[in-house]
C-alpha positions in Angstrom: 49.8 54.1 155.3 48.7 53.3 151.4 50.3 49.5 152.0 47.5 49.3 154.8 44.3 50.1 152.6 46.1 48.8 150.1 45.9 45.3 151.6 42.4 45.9 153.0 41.7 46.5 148.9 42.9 42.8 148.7 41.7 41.3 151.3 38.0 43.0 150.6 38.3 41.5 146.6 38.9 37.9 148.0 36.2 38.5 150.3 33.8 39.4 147.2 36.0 36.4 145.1 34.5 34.3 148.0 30.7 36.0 147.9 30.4 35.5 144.3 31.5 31.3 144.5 28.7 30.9 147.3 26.0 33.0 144.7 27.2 30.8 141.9 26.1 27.9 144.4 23.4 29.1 145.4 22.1 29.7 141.7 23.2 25.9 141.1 21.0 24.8 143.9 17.5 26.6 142.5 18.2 24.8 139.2 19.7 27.8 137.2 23.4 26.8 135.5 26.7 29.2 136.0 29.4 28.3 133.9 32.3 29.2 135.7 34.5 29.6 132.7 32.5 32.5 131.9 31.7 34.3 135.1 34.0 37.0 135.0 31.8 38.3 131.6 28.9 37.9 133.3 28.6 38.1 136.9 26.4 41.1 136.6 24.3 39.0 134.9 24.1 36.2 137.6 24.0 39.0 140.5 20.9 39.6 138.8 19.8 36.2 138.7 20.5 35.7 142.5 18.5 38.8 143.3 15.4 38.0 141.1 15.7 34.9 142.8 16.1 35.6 146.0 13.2 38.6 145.6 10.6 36.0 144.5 11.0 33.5 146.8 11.2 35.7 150.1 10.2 38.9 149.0 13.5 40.3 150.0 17.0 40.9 148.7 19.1 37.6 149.8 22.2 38.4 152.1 25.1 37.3 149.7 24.1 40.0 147.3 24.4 42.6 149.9 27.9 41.3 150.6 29.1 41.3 147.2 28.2 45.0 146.6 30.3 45.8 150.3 33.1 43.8 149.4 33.3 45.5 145.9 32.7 48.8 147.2 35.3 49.0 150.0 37.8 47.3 147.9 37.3 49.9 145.3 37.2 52.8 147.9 40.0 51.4 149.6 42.7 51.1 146.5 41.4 54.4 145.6 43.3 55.9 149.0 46.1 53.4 148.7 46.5 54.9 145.5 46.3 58.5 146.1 48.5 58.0 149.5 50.9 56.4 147.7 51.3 59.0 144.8 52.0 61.9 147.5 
């Protein structure tokens, strides 16, 4: 049973791997620069960009950032499980 949330721990990072590439995009596409390099030091940093951005030019959150905090929350509660189930 800890393989299963195991993998579902996986599959949920790719999915916020995946998110974070399409906020990087979008942040490229209202002018503001991501260096890629460096995203893994500060992707809190560009979350925050996306969502100021995002909050000023609809008044609301945008979807992807709503997705990135899922993904990175059930991949965290999921290993979590994994991790305990597989200790036992």
């Amino acid at each position: 049973m800890s393989t299963v949330f195991l993998f579902v721990a996986i599959l949920a990072a790719l999915w916020g791997v995946v998110t974070f590439i399409l906020i990087a995009a979008a942040l490229e596409k209202r002018g503001i620069h991501v260096n890629m390099f460096l995203a893994r030091l500060f992707f809190f940093r560009y979350l925050n960009q996306y969502k100021s951005a995002t909050m000023s030019e609809t008044g609301r959150v945008g979807p992807l950032y709503g997705s990135y905090v899922a993904a990175m929350t059930i991949a965290l509660v999921s290993a979590v499980i994994g991790l305990i189930l597989r200790a036992r």
